[in-house]
FINU-622640 format. One record per residue (C-alpha): residue number from 1; x, y, z. Coordinates in steps of 0.001 Angstrom, whole numbers. Layout:
<pts>
NUM/X/Y/Z
...
</pts>
This chain:
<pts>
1/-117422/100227/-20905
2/-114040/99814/-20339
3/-112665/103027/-22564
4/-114799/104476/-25185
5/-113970/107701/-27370
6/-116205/111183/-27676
7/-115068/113582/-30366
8/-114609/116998/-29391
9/-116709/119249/-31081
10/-115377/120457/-34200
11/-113840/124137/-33575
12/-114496/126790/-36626
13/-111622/128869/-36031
14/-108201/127794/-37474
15/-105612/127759/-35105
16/-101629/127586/-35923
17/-99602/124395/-34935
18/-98857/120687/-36279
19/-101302/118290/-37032
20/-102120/114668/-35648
21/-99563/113189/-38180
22/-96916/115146/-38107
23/-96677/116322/-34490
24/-97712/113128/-32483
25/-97877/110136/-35091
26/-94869/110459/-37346
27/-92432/111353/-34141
28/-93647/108287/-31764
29/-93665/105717/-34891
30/-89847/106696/-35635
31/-88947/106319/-32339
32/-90645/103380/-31546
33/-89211/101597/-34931
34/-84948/102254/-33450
35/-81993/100285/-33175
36/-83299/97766/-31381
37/-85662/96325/-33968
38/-82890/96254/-36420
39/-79720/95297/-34547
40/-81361/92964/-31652
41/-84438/91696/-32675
42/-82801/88833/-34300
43/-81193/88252/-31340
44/-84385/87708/-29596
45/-85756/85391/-32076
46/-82739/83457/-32063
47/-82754/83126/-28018
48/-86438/83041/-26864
49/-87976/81134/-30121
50/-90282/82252/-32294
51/-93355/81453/-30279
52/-91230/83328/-27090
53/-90364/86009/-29219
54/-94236/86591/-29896
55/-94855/86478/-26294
56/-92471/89416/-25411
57/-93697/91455/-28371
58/-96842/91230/-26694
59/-96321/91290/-22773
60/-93933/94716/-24148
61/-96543/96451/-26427
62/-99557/95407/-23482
63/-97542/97300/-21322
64/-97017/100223/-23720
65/-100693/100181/-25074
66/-102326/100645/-21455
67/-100029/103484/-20764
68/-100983/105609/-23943
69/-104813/104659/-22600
70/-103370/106754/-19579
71/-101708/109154/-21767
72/-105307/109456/-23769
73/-107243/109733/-20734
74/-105481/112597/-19036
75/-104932/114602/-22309
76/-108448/114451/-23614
77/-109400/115870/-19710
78/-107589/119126/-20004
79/-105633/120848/-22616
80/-101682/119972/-22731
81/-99793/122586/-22998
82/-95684/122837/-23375
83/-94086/120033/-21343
84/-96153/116714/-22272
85/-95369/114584/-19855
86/-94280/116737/-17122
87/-97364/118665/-17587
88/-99788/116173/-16977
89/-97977/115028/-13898
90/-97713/118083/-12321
91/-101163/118807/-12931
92/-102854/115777/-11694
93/-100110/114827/-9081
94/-98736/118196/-8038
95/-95705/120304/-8870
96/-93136/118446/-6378
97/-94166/115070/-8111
98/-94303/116788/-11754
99/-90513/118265/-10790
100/-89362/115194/-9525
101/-90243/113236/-12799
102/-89638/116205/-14999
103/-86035/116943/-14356
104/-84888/113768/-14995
105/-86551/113209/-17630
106/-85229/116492/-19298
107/-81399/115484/-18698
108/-82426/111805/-20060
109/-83994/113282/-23437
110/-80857/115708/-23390
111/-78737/112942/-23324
112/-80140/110361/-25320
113/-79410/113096/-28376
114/-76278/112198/-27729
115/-76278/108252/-27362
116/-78439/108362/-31002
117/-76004/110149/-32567
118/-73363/107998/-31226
119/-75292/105034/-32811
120/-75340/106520/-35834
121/-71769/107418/-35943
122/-70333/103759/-34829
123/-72839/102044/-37797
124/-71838/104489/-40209
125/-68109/103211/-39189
126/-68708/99726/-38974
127/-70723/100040/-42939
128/-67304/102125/-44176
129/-64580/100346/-42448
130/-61924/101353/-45847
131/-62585/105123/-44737
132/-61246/104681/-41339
133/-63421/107256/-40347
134/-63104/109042/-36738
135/-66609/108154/-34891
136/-66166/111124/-32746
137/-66488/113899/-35544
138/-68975/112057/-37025
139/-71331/112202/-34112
140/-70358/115592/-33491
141/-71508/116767/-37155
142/-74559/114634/-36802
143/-75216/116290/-33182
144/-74375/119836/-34555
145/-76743/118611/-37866
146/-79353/117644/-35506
147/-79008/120885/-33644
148/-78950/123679/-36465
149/-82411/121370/-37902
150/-84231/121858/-34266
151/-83383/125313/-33824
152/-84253/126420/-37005
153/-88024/125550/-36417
154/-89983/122807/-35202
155/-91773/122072/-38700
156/-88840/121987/-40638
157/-87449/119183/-37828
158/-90866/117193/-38473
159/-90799/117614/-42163
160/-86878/116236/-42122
161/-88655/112741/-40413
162/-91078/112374/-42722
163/-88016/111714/-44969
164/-86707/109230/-42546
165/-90112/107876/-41749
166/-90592/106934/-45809
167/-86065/105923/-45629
168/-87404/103276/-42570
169/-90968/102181/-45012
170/-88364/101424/-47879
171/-86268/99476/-45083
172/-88661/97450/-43853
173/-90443/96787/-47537
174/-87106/95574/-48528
175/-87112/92697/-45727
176/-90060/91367/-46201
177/-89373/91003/-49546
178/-86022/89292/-49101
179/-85020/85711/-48614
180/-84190/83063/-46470
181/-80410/82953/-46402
182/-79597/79421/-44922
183/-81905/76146/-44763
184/-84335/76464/-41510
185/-85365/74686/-38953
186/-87598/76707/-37304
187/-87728/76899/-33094
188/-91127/77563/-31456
189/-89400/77797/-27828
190/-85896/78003/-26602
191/-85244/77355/-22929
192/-81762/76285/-22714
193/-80288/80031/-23653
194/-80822/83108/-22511
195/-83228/83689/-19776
196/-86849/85007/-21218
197/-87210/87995/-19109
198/-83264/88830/-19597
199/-84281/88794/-23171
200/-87367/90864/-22359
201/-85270/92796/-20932
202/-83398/93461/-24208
203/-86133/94357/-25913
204/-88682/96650/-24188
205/-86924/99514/-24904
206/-87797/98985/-28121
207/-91536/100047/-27432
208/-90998/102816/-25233
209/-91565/105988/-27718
210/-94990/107095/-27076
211/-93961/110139/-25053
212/-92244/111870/-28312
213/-95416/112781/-29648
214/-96908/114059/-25745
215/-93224/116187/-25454
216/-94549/117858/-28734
217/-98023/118822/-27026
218/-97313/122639/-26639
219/-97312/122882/-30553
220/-100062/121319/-31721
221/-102600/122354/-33708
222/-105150/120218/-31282
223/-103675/118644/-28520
224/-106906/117020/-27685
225/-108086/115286/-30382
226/-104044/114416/-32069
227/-102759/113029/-28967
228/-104991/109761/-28442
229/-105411/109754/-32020
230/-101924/109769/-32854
231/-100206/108120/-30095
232/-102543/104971/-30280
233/-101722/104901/-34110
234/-98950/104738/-33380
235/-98783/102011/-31042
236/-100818/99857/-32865
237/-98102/100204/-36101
238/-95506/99229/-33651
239/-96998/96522/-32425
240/-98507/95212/-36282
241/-94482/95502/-37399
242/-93262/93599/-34224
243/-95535/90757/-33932
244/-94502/89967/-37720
245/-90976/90850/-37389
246/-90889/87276/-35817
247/-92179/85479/-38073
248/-90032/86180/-41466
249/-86707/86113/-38936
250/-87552/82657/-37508
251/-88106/81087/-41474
252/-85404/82785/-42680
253/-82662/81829/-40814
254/-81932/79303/-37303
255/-81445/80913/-34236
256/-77744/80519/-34184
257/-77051/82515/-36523
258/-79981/85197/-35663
259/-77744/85525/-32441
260/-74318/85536/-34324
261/-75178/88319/-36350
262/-76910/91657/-35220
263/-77565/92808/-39192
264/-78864/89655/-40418
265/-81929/91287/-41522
266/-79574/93299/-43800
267/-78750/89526/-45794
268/-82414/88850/-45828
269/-83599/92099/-47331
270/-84437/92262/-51001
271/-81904/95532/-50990
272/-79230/94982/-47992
273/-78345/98740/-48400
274/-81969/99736/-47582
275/-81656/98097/-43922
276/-78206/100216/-43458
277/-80074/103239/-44327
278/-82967/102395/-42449
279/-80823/101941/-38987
280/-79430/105717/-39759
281/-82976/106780/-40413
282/-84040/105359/-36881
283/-80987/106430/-34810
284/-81582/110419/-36304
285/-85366/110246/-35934
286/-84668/109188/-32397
287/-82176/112257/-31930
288/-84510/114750/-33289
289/-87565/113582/-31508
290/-85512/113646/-28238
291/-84336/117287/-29077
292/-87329/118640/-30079
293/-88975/117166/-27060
294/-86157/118459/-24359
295/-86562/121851/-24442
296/-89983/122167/-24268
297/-90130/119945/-21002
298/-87102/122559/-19623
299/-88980/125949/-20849
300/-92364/124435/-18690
301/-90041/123514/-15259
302/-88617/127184/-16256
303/-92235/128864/-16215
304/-93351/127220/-13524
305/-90932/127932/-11230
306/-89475/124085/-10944
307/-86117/125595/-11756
308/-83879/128193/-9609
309/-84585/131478/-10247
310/-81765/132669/-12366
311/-82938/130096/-14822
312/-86076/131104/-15391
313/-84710/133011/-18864
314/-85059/129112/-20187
315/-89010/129912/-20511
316/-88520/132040/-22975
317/-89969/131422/-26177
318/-89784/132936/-29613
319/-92088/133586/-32221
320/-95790/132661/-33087
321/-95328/129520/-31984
322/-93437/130133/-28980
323/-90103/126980/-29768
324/-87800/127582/-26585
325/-85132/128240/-28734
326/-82978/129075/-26276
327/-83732/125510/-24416
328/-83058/124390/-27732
329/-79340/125758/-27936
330/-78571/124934/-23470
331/-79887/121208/-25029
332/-77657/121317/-27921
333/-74433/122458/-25425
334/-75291/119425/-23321
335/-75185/116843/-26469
336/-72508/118106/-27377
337/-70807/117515/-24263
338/-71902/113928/-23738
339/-70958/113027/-27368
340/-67021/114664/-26321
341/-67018/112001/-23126
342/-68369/109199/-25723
343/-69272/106308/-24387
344/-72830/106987/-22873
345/-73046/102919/-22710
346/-72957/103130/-18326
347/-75784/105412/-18025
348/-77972/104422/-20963
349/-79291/101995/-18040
350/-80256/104964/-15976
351/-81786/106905/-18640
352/-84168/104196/-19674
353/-85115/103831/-16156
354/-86242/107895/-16300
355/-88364/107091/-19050
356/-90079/104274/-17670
357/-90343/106167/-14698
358/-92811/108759/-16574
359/-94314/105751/-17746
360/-94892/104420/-14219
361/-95832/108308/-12839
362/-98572/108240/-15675
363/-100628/105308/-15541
364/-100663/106530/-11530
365/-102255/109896/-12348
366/-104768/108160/-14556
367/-105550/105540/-11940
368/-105720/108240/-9149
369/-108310/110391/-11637
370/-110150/107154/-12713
371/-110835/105815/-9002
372/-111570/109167/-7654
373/-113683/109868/-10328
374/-113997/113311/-9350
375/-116538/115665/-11284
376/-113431/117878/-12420
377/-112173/114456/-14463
378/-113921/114289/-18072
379/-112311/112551/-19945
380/-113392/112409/-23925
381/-111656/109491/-23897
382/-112372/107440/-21362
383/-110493/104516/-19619
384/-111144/102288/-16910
385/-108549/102658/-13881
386/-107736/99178/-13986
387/-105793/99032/-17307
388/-103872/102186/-15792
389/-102440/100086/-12566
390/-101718/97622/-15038
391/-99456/99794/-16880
392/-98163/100947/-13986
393/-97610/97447/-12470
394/-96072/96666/-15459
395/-93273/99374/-15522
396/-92418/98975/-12410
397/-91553/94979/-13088
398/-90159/95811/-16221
399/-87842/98264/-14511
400/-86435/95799/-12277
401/-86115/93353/-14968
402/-83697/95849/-16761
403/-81816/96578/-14197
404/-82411/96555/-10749
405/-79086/99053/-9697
406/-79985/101509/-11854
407/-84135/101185/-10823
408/-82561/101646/-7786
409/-80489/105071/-8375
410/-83348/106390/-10421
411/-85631/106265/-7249
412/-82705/107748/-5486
413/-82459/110411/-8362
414/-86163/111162/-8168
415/-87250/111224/-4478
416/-84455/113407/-3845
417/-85504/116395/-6342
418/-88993/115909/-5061
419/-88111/116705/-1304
420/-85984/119451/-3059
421/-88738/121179/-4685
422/-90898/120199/-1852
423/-88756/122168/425
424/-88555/125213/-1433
425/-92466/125250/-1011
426/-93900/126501/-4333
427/-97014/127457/-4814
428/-99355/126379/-7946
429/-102057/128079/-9348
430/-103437/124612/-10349
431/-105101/121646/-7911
432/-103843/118598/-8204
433/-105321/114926/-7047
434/-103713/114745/-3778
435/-106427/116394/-2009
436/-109049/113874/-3246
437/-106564/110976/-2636
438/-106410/112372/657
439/-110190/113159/1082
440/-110789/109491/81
441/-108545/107952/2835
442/-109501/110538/5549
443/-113129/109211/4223
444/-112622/105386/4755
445/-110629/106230/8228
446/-113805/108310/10060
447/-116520/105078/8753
448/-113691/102921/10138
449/-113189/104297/13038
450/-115852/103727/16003
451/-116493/105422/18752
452/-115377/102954/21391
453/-112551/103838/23837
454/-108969/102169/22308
455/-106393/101907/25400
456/-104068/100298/23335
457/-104040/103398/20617
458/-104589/106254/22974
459/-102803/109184/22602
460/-103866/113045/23121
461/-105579/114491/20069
462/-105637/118257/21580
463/-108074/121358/21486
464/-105333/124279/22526
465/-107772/126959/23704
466/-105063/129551/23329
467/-106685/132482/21949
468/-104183/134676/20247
469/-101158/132508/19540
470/-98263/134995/20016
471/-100193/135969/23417
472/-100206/132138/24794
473/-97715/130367/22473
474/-95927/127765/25050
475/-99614/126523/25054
476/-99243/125547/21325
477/-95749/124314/22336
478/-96754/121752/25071
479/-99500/120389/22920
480/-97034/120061/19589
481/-94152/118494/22403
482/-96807/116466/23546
483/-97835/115088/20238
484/-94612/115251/18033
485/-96565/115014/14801
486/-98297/111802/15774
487/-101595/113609/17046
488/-104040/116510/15970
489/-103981/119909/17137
490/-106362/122164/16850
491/-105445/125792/17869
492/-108838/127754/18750
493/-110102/130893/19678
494/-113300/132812/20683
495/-114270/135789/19517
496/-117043/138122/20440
497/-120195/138158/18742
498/-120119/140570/15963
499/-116188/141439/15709
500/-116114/139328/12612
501/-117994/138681/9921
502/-118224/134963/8734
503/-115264/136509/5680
504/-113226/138084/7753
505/-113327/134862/10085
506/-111670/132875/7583
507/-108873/135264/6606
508/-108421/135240/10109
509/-108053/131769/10615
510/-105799/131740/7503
511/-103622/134187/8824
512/-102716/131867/12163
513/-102307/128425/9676
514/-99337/130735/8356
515/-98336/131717/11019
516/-98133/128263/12808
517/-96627/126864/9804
518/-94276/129413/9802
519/-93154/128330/13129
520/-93297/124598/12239
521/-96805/123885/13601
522/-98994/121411/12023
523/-102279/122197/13232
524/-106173/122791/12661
525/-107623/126468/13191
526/-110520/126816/14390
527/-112312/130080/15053
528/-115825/130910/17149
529/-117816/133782/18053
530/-119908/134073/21092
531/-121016/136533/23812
532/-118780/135062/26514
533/-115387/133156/25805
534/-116717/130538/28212
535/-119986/129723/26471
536/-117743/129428/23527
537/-115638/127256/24525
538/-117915/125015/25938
539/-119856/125330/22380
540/-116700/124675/20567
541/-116073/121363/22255
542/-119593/120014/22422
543/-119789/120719/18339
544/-116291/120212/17343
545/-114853/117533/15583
546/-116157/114930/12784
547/-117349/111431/13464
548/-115750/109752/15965
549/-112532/111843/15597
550/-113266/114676/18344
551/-110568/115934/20464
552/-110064/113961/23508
553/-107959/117154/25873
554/-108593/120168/26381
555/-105280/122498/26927
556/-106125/125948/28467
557/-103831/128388/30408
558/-104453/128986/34050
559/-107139/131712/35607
560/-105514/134898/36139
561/-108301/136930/37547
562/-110154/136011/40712
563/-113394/137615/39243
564/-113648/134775/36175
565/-112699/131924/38817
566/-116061/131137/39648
567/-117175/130716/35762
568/-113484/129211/34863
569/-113984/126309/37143
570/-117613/125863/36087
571/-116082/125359/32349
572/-113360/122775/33343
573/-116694/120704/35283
574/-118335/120786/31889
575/-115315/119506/30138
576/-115073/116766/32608
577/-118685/116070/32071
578/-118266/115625/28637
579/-116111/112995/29054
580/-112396/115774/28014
581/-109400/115543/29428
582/-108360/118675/30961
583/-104919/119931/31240
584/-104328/123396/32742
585/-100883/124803/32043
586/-99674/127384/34293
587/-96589/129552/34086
588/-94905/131722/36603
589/-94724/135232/35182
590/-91547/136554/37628
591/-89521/133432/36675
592/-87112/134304/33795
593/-86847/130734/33079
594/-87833/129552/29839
595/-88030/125335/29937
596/-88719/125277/25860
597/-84851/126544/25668
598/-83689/126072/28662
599/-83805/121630/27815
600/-81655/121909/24799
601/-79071/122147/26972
602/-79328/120309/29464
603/-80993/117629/30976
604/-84695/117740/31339
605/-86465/117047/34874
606/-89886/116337/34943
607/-91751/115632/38584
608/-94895/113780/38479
609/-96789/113697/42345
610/-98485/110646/42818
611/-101427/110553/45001
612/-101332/106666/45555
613/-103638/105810/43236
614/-103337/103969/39434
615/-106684/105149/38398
616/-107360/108613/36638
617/-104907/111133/37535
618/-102277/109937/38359
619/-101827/107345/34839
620/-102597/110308/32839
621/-99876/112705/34340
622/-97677/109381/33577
623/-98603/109031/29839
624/-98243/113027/29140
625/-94879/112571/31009
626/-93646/109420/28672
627/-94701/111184/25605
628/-93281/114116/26805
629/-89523/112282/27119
630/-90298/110764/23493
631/-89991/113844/22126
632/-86504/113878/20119
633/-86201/117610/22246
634/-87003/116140/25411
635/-85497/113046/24898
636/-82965/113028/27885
637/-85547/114043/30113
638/-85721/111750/33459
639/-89229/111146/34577
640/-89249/111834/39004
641/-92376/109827/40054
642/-92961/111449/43788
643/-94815/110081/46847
644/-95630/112009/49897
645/-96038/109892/53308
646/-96906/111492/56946
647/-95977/107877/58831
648/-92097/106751/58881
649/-93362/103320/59192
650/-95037/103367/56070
651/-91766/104701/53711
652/-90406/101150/53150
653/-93536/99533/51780
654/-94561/102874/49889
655/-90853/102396/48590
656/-91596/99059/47573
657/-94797/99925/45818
658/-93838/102794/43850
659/-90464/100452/42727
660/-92592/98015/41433
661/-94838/99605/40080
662/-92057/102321/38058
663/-90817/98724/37159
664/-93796/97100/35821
665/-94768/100361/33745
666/-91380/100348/31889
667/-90942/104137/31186
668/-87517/104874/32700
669/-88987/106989/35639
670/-86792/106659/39309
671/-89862/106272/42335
672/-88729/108330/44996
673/-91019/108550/48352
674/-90976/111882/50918
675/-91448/111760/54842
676/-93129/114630/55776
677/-91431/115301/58963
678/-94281/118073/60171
679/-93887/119757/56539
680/-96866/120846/54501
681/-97322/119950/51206
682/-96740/123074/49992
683/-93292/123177/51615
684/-92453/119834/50420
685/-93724/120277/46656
686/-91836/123698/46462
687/-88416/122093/48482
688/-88853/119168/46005
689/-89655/120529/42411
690/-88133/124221/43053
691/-85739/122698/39591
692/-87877/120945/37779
693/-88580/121669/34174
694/-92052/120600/34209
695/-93960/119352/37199
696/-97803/117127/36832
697/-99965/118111/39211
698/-103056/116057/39720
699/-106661/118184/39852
700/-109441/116908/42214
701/-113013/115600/40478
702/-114849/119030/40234
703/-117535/119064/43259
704/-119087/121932/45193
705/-115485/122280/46655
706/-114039/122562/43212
707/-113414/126357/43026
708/-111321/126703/46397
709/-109584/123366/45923
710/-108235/124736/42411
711/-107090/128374/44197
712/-105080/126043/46684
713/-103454/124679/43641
714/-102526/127634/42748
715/-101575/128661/45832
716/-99560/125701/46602
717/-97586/126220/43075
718/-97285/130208/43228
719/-92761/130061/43811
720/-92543/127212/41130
721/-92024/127675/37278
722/-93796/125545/35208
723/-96651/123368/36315
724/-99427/121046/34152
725/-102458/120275/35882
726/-104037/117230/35255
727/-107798/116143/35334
728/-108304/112728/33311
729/-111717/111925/31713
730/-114386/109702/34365
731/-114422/106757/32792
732/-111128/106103/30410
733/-108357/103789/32063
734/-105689/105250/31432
735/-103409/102696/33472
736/-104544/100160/30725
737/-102745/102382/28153
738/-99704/102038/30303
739/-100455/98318/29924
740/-101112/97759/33820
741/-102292/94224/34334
</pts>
C-alpha cells in the first residue's frame, strides 16, 4: 500500500501537554487560512480563471499534502520532542543538516511575528482611515500583545486562537452567504494576463502552515498519534475551503474587478465587517503560531549544542512543561526590532524561501528513510518514498517559481551554516541516515565494480604498513601526498599474538583514526596480530580488502637490520607475486633535511632514473611522480626524468628518445641524459640527485639475486636524503595509464 495508518497502542497513564486539536490542528488551520486567502485570492480568480484558479489550489495543496505524509511518516517513527522540524532533520539527516535548516528557520519564524503584526496594523489603518492612526504603534502594541500572551503560557496562547479560529468560521460563513455584487460572466481560463505560475506563485504561500503544529511537538500531550492526525486535518480543511473559495468568487463578480479590488470578498459577504475581522483574526493567529513555534526550535539548537556556547542559557526551560520562556522574551526583542525598521516587504521573499526549504529538507529525510528502509524506520504511519520526492520535487520548483534570487541566497544562507557547524565538529548522541545512504552507494559501487585492470582509472589505493604512526609518519605522508584525497589509505599494523585482545584491538585502532584525523588524515585502520610481523603482513594483504576494492601498493619503510634482510626481501617477492605494487620509502637518518617542509618554500625537485624501458618500472615511478606534482603542496615541483649512457655516440639519439617521449607523455618533466665518463652509477646518482627532494628509484624483479641486488640499492643511495623505490605489479601497463600509444 502506498501509506496506511496503525494506531499506537492506547497508553493508561495520563500525561500533561495539549491535545491533537489544540496543539497541532487549531495552530496549522489558522495559519494556513492568512492574508492571502482574503486579500489575493480574488486576485487569482480574476487572473488565472476559475478553472486555473482550481488548478493551482490543487498543484499547491498536492504539494503541501505529500509533505505532511513526510511529516506523518517521520513523527509516527520516533517521538518529537522540542524543535519540530529541526528535530526531525537533525535526527534523520544529522546535526550539520538539522543546524543548517534550523537556524534559518528560527530567524524566519522570529521575523514573520513581525511582518503579521505589520499586516495587521496597515488593515486596521486602511479599515479606520478618519483615526489617522500611526501603523507603527499599532504593530508595536499588537507585537508587545502577542508577546505578554506567549510568555505567559503556551495554553493560554492556544486558547486565545480558538477565539480567532471561531472570529475566521464567522468570516468565512458570512461569504458564502453573501451575494453577487455585479452581473457575471463567468471565465473558465484566462491566458492573456498574468502568467499561471507567476500567479502560482502568489498563492502558495497560502498553503504553507503545516509546520505550526510540528514547532509545537515538544508540548504535546502525544506527539505521535496528534501530529498526523492533526496536521492532515488540517490540510484537508485547507484544501476543502480553497477549492470552493473559487467557485463563489468567479459567480460573484468578473475578473476585473476580482483584480481591482483585494477586499472584494468583504462586498460579497452577508456581514462585510465579519471579513475585516476575519483578516485580523488570520494575521494574529499567524503571529502567535510563529512565536510560540520560535523559541522552541532556538531552546533545541541551544541543547544540542547547534548554538555557541555562551548561548546555551537559551535551553532553558521553565516549569512542568518546560516553555523556553526565555527564547520566548530573545524572540519577542527581535520582533520588536523588525517591526521598529518596518517594512519587512524585501525579505518576506527570503523568509518564505526558509520555510519551503524545511519543506524541501523533509520530504528528503522521509525519502532517504523510505528507500533505505532500514529496520530502525517503523513508521505507524506509513508512506511510500515516492510521494516524499514528489514533495520535495515540488518545493524545490515552487521555490524557483517565487523567486529565483532569493532561492538563490537561501541556499547561500543554508550551506554556509552547515559547513559552519560542520567545522566545529559536534558530536551527536543520535545516528542519523547518512551512514545507510552511504552504505547503500558504497553497496552498488563494490557489485559495480569488476575486477578487471582499468588503465584509464588507475590510481594508487595504498596499504601504509607503518606500524606505529608517530614512529614512521612521513610514510602516512607520502601515501596521503600521493593520493590527495582522491584514493584510499589504509594505515596498518601488526601486532604480536596475544598483546591484544580482540577489545582492546579496536580501542586501539580507534585511538590512531583520531589521531590521523587529528592530523588531517583520511584513512582506514587496520590492525593484525601474528607471531611474526612478516607473516602478518603478508596475511593482511592476501585477506584485506572487500570485493574488488583491495589495495593495489604496498608502502613500507626500508630494512634497517641486516638480520631481517633475508625474510624482508622474501615479503616484497610475495607482494609482487600477488600481483602489489611495492614502494619502499627510505630516509637518511643523519640528513637534517625534512622535504615535507622543506617544499613549502621552495621549489620541489623530484629525479626519476630511467632504465630505458616504458614497461613496469620505470611508468610507475612516472605516475607516482605526476601525482606527486598534482598535489596543491607539491605543485611547483619539476619532474627530472634521468638517463645514464656509457657510449658518447649514443647521447644524441638517447637525447632524442627521452625528448620525445617526455613530449608525448605530457607531464611537464625536462629529459636530461648522463655520459658516464668512467663514473659508476653510484657516483653519478649521488653527483646528480645529491638536491633532490625526492628521487624514484626503480627495484629489479625479485629472483635468487633479489636480496644482494636490494643491499646495493641501498648501498648506492646511503649519502642521499630521500629515496622511493619502485617495483610495479607483473602484469599492469602502467605506460597505458600514461596514455602511451
Amino acid at each position: 500500500m502506498l501509506f496506511q495508518f496503525f494506531s499506537p497502542a492506547k497508553k493508561t497513564n495520563k500525561k500533561q501537554g495539549l491535545e491533537t486539536f489544540g496543539g497541532v490542528y487549531t495552530p496549522s488551520t489558522l495559519t494556513i487560512l492568512g492574508v492571502i486567502m482574503y486579500l489575493r485570492f480574488g486576485w487569482v480568480v480574476g487572473n488565472a480563471g476559475l478553472m486555473g484558479a482550481i488548478l493551482i489550489v490543487i498543484l499547491a495543496n498536492s504539494i503541501t499534502f505529500f509533505t505532511a505524509l513526510s511529516v506523518c511518516a517521520i513523527a509516527t517513527d520516533r517521538i518529537i520532542r522540542t524543535g519540530g522540524a529541526y528535530y526531525m532533520i537533525s535526527r534523520s539527516l544529522g546535526i550539520e543538516t538539522g543546524g543548517a535548516v534550523g537556524i534559518p528557520l528560527y530567524f524566519a519564524q522570529a521575523l514573520s511575528v513581525a511582518l503579521y503584526t505589520i499586516g495587521f496594523a496597515e488593515s486596521v489603518v486602511a479599515a479606520f482611515p478618519m483615526l489617522n492612526l500611526n501603523q507603527l504603534y499599532i504593530a508595536l502594541v499588537v507585537t508587545i500583545g502577542v508577546g505578554i500572551i506567549s510568555i505567559t503560557s503556551a495554553k493560554i496562547a492556544i486558547k486565545a486562537q480558538y477565539f480567532i479560529m471561531a472570529a475566521i468560521a464567522v468570516s468565512l460563513l458570512s461569504f458564502y452567504f453573501g451575494y453577487p455584487v455585479e452581473e457575471v460572466n463567468v471565465e473558465m481560463w484566462v491566458t492573456d494576463r498574468e502568467p499561471f505560475w507567476a500567479v502560482f506563485a502568489v498563492f502558495f504561500p497560502a498553503v504553507t502552515g503545516i509546520m505550526a503544529g510540528v514547532n509545537m511537538s515538544g508540548d504535546l500531550r502525544d506527539p505521535i498519534r496528534s501530529l498526523p492526525i492533526g496536521t492532515l486535518a488540517a490540510v484537508g480543511t485547507g484544501f476543502l475551503i480553497y477549492i470552493t473559495l473559487p467557485i463563489f468568487l468567479a459567480m460573484r463578480a468578473n475578473g476585473s474587478t476580482l483584480i481591482a479590488e483585494p477586499l472584494i470578498m468583504q462586498r460579497m459577504a452577508l456581514w462585510g465587517p465579519a471579513i475585516s475581522v476575519g483578516v485580523w483574526g488570520a494575521t494574529l493567529s499567524s503571529a502567535i503560531g510563529s512565536i510560540l513555534g520560535a523559541p522552541r526550535i532556538l531552546q533545541a539548537l541551544a541543547r544540542d549544542g547547534i548554538l555557541p556556547t555562551w548561548m546555551r542559557f537559551l535551553g532553558q526551560g521553565s516549569g512542568p512543561d518546560d516553555e523556553p520562556k526565555i527564547g520566548t522574551l530573545v524572540t519577542f526583542v527581535i520582533a520588536l526590532a523588525a517591526v521598529c525598521i518596518g517594512d519587512l516587504n524585501l525579505i518576506a521573499p527570503i523568509l518564505t524561501m526558509f520555510f519551503l526549504t524545511t519543506y524541501l529538507v523533509l520530504n528528503i529525510s522521509a525519502g532517504v528513510e523510505g528507500v533505505l528502509n532500514s529496520p530502525s524506520f517503523r513508521p505507524s504511519f506509513r508512506v511510500h518514498w515516492l510521494f516524499s520526492w514528489l514533495g520535495a520535487i515540488g518545493c524545490l520548483g515552487v521555490m524557483f517559481l517565487i523567486d529565483t534570487i532569493a532561492t538563490c541566497v537561501a541556499g547561500v544562507v543554508v550551506i554556509s551554516i552547515y559547513f559552519w557547524v560542520r567545522q566545529r565538529e559536534l558530536s551527536a548522541t543520535w545516528g542519523d541516515v547518512r551512514r545507510g545512504v552511504w552504505m547503500a552507494v558504497l553497496r552498488m559501487a563494490i557489485l559495480q565494480t569488476d575486477h578487471t585492470n582499468d588503465t584509464k582509472n588507475w590510481r594508487p589505493q595504498f596499504l601504509v604498513l607503518s606500524g606505529a604512526p608517530t614512529k614512521r609518519w612521513p610514510l602516512i605522508q607520502l601515501a596521503q601526498a600521493l593520493t590527495y584525497n582522491r584514493g584510499l589509505i589504509t594505515v596498518s599494523s601488526v601486532l604480536p599474538v596475544g598483546s591484544r585482545d580482540v577489545a582492546r584491538q579496536a580501542i586501539l585502532e580507534k585511538r590512531i583514526r583520531d589521531y590521523l584525523q587529528r592530523r588531517g588524515v583520511k584513512a582506514l585502520v587496520r590492525l593484525v596480530t601474528a607471531p611474526d610481523p612478516f607473516d602478518g603482513a603478508e596475511r593482511l594483504v592476501e585477506t584485506y580488502g572487500l570485493g574488488s576494492i583491495v589495495p593495489n601498493t604496498i608502502l613500507l619503510g626500508d630494512s634497517q637490520q641486516a638480520t631481517h634482510r633475508k625474510r624482508y626481501c622474501q615479503m616484497i617477492a610475495n607482494f609482487h607475486k600477488a600481483q602489489r605494487n611495492v614502494i619502499v620509502l627510505r630516509e637518511n637518518p643523519d640528513l637534517l633535511y625534512n622535504p615535507w617542509k622543506e617544499s613549502k618554500n621552495r621549489r620541489c625537485h623530484i629525479d626519476v632514473w630511467w632504465s630505458g624501458g616504458r614497461q613496469g618500472n620505470g611508468s610507475l615511478m612516472l605516475v607516482l611522480a605526476y601525482l606527486l606534482c598534482s598535489n596543491p603542496q607539491w605543485r611547483k615541483g619539476k619532474i627530472h626524468l634521468k638517463l645514464v649512457v656509457t657510449d658518447e655516440s649514443a647521447v644524441k639519439e638517447a637525447q632524442q628518445n627521452l625528448g620525445k617521449l617526455v613530449q608525448d607523455l605530457r607531464i611537464g618533466a625536462t629529459s636530461e641524459v648522463i655520459l658516464s665518463n668512467g663514473r659508476n652509477f653510484t657516483t653519478i646518482l649521488e653527483q646528480s640527485s645529491i638536491g633532490a627532494d625526492f628521487v624514484f628509484l626503480g627495484m629489479p624483479s625479485p629472483d635468487k639475486s633479489f636480496v644482494p641486488n636490494y643491499e646495493k640499492l641501498q648501498q648506492w643511495t646511503k649519502a642521499l636524503p630521500t629515496i622511493i623505490f619502485v617495483l610495479a605489479a607483473p602484469e599492469f601497463n602502467f605506460h597505458e595509464v600514461l596514455g602511451e600509444n
